[in-house]
N, C-alpha and C positions, 0 to 999 in steps of 0.2 A: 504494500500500500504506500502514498505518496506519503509526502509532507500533509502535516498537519495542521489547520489553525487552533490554536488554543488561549484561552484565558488565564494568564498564570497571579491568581487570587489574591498572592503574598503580596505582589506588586501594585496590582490593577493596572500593569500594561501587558499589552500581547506578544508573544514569543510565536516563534515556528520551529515545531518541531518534524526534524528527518527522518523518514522511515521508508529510506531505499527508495523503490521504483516511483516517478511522478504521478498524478494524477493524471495529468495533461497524458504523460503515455497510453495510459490505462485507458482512455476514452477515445484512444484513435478508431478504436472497435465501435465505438456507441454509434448507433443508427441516430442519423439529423432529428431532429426537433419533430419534422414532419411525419417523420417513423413509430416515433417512442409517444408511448402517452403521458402525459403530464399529468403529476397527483394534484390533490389538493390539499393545501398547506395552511396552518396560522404562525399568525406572528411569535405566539411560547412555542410551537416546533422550530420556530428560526432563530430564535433565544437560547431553545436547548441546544442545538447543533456544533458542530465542531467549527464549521466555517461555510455556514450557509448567509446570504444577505438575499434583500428584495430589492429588484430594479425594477419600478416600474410595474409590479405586480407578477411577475415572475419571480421564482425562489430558485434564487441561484447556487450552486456549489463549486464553490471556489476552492474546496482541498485538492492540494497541489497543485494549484496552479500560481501561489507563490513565484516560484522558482522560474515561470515562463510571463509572469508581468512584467510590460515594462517600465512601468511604476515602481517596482520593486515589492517585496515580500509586505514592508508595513501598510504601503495603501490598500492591501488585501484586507491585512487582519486588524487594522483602524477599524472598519468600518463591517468586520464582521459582527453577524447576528441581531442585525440592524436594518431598517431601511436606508439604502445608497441611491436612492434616485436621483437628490438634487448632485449630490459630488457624480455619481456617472454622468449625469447629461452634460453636467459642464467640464467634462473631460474628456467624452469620446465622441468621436464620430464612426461612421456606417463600417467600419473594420470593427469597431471595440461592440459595437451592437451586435456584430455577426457574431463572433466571441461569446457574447455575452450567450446568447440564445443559445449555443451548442452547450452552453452549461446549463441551463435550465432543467431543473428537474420537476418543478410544478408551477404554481400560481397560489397566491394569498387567496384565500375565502373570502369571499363578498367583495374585494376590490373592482371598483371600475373602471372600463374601458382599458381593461390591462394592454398593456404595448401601444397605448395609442402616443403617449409623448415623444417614444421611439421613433414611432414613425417619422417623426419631424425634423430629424437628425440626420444634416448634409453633411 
């Protein structure tokens, strides 16, 4: 399994921890967005998680993929288990969107018009 994001409690700042093969590897296999079904998610399952955030109403998993940001490991795990919408929009453009969706493992419960801000993103 990849890198980790994790909470280290002592501190209350985020660490990443190594655990051999990337995430990013591991999903070369995963079937696109348009393949796999997406769960449905709340915000205490994105609270609980190791390094899951919401963009936009997608629930993201960002484990291991640390290590392939080009932001760097901290703008992953700042902002894990948290809503990142406004920090993504004003960061990425239609590459970091693409990105973003191939990690997608569900959607927020009741959120609307999921992905529509996305959209908007030249």
């Amino acid at each position: 399994m990849g890198a980790k994001c994790a909470k280290d409690d002592t501190t209350s700042s985020s660490k990443v921890e190594d655990n051999s093969k990337s995430k990013s590897e591991e999903r070369k296999n995963t079937p696109p967005k348009e393949k796999r079904e997406l769960k449905i998610y709340t915000m205490d399952d994105v609270a609980k998680s190791e390094c899951w955030m919401v963009v936009d109403g997608y629930v993201v998993d960002c484990t291991g993929f640390d290590k392939d940001h080009p932001g760097g490991a901290y703008a992953i795990v700042q902002y894990a288990k948290k809503d990142a919408t406004d920090i993504f929009l004003s960061s990425h453009g239609k590459r970091g969107v693409a990105k973003m969706k191939a990690l997608a493992i569900g959607t927020i419960d009741g959120y609307k018009d999921i992905g529509k801000q996305l959209a908007d993103i030249n």
